[in-house]
C-alpha positions in Angstrom: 41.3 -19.1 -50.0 39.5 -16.4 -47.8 36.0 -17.2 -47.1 33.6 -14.8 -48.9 31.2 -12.6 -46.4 28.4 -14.9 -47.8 30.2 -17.9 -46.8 30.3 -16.7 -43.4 26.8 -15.8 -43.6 25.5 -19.1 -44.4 26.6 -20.8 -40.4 23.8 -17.8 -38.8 21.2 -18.5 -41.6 20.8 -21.6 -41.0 21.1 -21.1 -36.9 18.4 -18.7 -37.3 15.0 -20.7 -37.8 16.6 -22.9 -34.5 16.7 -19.6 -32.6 13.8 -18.0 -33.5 11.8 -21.2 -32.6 13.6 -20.8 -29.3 12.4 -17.3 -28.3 9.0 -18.2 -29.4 9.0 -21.2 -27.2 10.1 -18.7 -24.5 7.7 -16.2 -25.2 4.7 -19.3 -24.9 6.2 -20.2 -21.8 6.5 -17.1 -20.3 2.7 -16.2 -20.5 0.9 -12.3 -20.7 2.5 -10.4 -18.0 0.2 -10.1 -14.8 -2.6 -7.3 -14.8 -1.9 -4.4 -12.4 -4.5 -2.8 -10.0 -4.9 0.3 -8.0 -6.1 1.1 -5.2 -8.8 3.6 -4.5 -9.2 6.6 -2.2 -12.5 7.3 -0.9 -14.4 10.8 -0.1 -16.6 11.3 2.7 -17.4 14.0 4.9 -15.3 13.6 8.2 -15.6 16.6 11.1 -12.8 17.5 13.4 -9.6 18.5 13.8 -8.4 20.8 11.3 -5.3 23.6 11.4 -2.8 20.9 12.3 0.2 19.4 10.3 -0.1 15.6 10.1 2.6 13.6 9.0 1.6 10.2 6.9 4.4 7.6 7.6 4.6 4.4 5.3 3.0 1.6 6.9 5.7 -1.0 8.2 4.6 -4.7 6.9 6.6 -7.8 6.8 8.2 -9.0 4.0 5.1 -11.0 2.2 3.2 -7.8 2.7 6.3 -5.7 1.2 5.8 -6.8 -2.7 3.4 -5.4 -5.4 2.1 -9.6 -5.3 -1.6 -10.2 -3.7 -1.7 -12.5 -1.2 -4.2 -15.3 -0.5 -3.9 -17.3 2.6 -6.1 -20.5 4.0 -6.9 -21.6 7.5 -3.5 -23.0 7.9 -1.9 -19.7 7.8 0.2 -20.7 4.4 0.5 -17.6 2.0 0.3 -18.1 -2.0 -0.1 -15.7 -4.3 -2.7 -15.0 -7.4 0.3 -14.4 -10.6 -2.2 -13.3 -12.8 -2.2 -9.8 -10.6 -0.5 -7.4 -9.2 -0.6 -4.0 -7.4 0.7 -1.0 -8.9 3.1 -0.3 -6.6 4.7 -1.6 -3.2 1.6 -2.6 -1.1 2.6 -0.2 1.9 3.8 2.7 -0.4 0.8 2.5 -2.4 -1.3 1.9 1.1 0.5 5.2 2.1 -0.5 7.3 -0.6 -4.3 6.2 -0.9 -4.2 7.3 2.8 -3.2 10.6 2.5 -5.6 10.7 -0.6 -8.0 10.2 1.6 -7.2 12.6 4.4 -6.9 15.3 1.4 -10.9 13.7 0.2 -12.5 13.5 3.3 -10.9 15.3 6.1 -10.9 18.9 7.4 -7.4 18.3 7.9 -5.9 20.0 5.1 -1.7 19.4 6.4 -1.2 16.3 5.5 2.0 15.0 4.0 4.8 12.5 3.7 7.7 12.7 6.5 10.1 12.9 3.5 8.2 16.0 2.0 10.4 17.8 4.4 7.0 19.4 6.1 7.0 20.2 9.8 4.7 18.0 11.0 2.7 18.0 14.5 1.5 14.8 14.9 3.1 11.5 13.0 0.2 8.7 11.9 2.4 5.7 12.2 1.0 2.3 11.1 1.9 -1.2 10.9 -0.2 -3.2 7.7 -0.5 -6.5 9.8 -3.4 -8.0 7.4 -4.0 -8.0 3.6 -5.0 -10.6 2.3 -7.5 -13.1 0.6 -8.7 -15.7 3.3 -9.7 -19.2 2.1 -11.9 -21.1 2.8 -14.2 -18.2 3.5 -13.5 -15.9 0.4 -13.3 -12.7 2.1 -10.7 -9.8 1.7 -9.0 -9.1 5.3 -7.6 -6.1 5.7 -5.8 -5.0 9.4 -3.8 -2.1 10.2 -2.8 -1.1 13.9 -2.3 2.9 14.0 -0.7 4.9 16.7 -0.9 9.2 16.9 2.3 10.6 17.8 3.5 13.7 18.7 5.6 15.2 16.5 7.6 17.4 18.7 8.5 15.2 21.8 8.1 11.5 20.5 5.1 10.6 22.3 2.6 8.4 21.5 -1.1 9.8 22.4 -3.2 7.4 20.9 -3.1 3.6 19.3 -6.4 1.6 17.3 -6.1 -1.2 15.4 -8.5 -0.8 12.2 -9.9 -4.0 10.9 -12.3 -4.8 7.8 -13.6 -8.0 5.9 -15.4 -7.9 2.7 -16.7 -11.0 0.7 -14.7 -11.7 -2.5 -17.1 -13.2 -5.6 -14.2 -15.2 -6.7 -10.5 -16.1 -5.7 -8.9 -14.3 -8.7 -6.8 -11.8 -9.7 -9.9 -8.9 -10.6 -12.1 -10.2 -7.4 -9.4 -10.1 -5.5 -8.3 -6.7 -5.9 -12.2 -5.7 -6.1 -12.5 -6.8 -2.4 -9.2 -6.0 -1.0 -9.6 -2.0 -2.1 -13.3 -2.3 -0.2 -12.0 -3.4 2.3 -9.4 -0.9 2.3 -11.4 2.0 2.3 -13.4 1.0 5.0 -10.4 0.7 7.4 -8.9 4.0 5.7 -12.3 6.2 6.4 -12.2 5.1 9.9 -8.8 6.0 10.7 -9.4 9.5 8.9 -12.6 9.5 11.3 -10.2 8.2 14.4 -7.7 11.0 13.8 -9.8 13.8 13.1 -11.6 13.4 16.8 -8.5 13.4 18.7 -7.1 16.5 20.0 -4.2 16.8 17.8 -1.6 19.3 19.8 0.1 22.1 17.6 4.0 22.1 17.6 4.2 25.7 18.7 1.1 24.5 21.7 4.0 21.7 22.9 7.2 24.2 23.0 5.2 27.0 24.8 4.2 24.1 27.6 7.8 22.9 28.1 9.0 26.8 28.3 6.6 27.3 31.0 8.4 27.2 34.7 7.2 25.0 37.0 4.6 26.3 39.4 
């Protein structure tokens, strides 16, 4: 006798209270999913150079640095990370973007793009994000990035800072975390918008006339 589509039924009813008990194990286990914050891009009024092209690179960071996690490290120099939280994007992509948000705020520097926008840039702002972090046992968001001004057209590099901020943090969690670190953030961000707009930034077309010049 051939067993009757009920009959073959009945094996998954009764597996299903077992698996549904299962997932909702899982699901306790699992926990809410971490909250997700931005970062901010502040406005100020910053003089200086203006009529140039300045090209925003992403900020190169080692690996810990490289996640959406945020990072809280003690006087050892060990690294954990707060999982109730996380940035909205990858740290130095986001990092990039607030920084040319800011240029665009505050700046009278109106050229300001991504290299991969495919704009013709004449200077480069390349940066390395060395700190970012919560440090323990003082509470305070750190926040390091070491710039350099090249020029676009030849490769050279005419100027290098390294930006630096620390802001207390209320509390080492997620929200006072992320409250601190984006302070912090646009303190070091305003200053290198300040840093590059006093430089004598060279125009592209200003470099190829020089090197067509003969030599006197």
């Amino acid at each position: 006798m051939f067993p009757t589509p009920i009959d073959r039924a009945r094996p998954l009813l009764r597996l299903t209270p077992a698996l549904l008990l299962t997932m909702l194990a899982g699901a306790c286990a699992a926990g809410p999913p971490p909250t997700t914050y931005d970062l901010s891009a502040p406005t100020s009024r910053i003089h200086g150079a203006s009529g140039v092209q300045v090209l925003v690179n992403e900020p190169a960071a080692l690996q810990a640095l490289s996640t959406q996690q945020i990072i809280v490290k003690d006087a050892s120099g060990a690294i954990s990370f707060l999982g109730n939280g996380q940035w909205s994007d990858n740290l130095p992509r986001l990092i990039q973007t607030r920084l040319i948000n800011t240029f665009e705020n505050s700046s009278q520097i109106r050229g300001v793009s991504r290299p991969s926008s495919g704009a013709v840039g004449d200077v480069q702002l390349i940066s390395e994000l060395r700190n970012f972090e919560i440090a323990t046992p003082s509470n305070e968001a750190v926040v390091e990035i070491a710039a350099k001004i090249v020029n676009d057209a030849n490769g050279r590099i005419l100027n290098g800072r390294i930006f630096r901020a620390r802001v207390p943090a209320a509390a080492v969690d997620a929200a006072n975390a992320a409250r601190a670190l984006d302070e912090a953030l646009s303190v070091v961000m305003l200053d290198i918008v300040r840093w590059v707009s006093g430089n004598r930034l060279p125009r592209r077309e200003e470099v190829s006339q020089a090197a067509n010049q003969p030599p006197t």
